[in-house]
C-alpha positions in Angstrom: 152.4 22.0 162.9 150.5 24.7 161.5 152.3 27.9 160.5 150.2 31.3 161.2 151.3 35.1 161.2 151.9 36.0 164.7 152.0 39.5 165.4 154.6 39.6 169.1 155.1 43.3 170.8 157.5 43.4 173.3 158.3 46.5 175.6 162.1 47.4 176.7 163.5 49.7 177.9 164.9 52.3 175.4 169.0 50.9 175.3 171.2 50.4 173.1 171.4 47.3 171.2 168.2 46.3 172.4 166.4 46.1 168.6 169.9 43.7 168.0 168.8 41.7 171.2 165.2 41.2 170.1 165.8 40.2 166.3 168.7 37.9 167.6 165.5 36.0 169.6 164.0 35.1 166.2 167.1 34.9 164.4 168.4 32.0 166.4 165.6 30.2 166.0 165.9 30.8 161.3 162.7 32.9 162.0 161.9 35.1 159.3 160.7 38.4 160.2 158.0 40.2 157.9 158.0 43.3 159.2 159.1 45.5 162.1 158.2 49.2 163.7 159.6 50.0 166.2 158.7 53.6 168.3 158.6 55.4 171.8 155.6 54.1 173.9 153.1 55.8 176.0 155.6 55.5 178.8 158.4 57.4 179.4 162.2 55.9 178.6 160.2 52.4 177.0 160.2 51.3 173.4 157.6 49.2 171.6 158.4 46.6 169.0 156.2 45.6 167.0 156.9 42.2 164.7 155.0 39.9 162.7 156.1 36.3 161.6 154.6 33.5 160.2 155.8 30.4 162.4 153.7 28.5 164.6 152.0 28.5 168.2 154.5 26.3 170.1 157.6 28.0 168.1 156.5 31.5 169.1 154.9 30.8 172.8 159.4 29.7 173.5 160.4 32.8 171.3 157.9 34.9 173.9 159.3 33.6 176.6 163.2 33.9 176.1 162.3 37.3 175.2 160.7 38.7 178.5 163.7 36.9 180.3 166.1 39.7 179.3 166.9 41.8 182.1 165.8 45.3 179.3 162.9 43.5 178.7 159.7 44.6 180.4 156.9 42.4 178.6 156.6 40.6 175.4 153.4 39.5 173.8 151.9 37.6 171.1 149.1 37.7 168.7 147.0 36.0 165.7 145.4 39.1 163.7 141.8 38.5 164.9 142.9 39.7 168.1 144.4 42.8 167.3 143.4 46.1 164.8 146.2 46.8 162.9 147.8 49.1 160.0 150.3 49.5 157.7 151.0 52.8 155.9 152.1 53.0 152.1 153.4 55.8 149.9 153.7 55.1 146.1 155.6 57.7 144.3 153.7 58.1 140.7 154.5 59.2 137.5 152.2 62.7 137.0 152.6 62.9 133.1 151.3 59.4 133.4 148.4 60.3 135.4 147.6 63.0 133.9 147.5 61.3 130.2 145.3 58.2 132.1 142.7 59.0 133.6 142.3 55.3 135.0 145.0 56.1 137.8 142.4 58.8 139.1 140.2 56.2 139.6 142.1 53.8 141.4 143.3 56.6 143.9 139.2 57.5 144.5 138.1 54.2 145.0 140.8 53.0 147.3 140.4 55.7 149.5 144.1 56.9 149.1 144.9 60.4 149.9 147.1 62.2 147.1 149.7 64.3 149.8 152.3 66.2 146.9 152.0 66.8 142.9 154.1 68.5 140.8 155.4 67.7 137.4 157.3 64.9 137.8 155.5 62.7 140.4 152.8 62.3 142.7 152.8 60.8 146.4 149.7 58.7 147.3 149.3 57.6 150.7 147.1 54.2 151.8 146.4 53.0 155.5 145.1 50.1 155.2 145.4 46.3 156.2 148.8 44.8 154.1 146.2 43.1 151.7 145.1 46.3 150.5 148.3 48.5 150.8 149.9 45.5 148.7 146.2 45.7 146.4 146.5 49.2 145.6 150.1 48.7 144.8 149.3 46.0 142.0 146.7 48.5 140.5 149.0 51.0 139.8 151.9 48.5 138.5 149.4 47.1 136.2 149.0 50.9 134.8 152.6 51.3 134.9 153.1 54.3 136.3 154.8 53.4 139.6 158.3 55.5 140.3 158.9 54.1 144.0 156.3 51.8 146.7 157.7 51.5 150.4 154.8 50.6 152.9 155.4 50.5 156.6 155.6 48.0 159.5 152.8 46.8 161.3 151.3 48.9 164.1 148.4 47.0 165.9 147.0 47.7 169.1 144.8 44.8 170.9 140.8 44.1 170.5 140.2 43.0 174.2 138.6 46.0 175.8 140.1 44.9 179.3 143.7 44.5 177.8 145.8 47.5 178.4 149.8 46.2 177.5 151.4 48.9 178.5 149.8 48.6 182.2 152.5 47.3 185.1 155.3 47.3 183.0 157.4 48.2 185.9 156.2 45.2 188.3 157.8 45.0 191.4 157.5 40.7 191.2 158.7 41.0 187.6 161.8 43.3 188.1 162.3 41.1 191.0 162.5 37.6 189.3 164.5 38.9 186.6 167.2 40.6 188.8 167.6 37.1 191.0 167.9 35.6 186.9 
């Protein structure tokens, strides 16, 4: 079978040693988690988790499942990434004397549409949104012009395509809460 990255929010509500409970679901299973944001959702007293793993359809439709049979579980969803827009956020922490003596790293900031957000004499922050391609791109550039102090980028955050979709929408189910109490 075909391994693809799969991009799976779940909603829970926000307990303790829920995050623990989610990661064990992929753990269990030697899944390999790229990356992970979790954050308050648009409704009150629910987190979102956001993850994204390469595996494969039939691997991650069971991981899907087991997931939204927790009891703190609300929903839990899965994705390819042509059905969702989503972002990553990077900060690279430059060099400034290095900047400053090539003017190359200007360059690379301007046509990457990266947003300069501190300088002063030691370093410069840049700042990329972008898709992890070009977070990872942009990264590369200024490796190659050695002037790279510190990169950390972000988890995904993604939000679905389908106009009709809205996930967050009947998260408190009366069937669902139902089933999973008689569980």
């Amino acid at each position: 079978m075909e391994k693809k990255l799969y991009t799976v929010i779940v909603y829970s509500e926000n307990i303790a040693g829920m995050l623990n409970q989610v990661t064990a679901e992929f753990t269990r299973r030697q899944m390999n988690i790229e990356t992970l944001n979790v954050s308050s959702s648009n409704v009150e007293g629910v987190h979102r988790y956001t993850i994204s793993l390469w595996t494969t359809e039939w691997l991650i439709q069971r991981v899907t499942k087991r997931l939204e049979k927790k009891i703190d579980v609300l929903r839990a969803y899965y994705f390819t990434d042509n059905e969702i827009f989503m972002q990553e956020v990077a900060l690279y922490k430059l060099s400034t004397p290095r900047l400053l003596e090539n003017k190359q790293v200007s360059k690379i900031i301007r046509h990457n549409n990266a947003r300069v957000i501190e300088i002063n004499s030691a370093y410069t922050v840049v700042e990329k949104t972008g898709k992890t391609d070009a977070v990872l791109s942009l990264y590369k550039e200024f490796a190659a012009e050695q002037c790279v102090l510190q990169f950390v980028k972000s988890g995904r955050v993604a939000i679905v395509r389908d106009a009709n979709v809205n996930l967050s929408e009947n998260l408190f189910d009366e069937d669902v809460v139902r089933s999973k109490v008689r569980r």
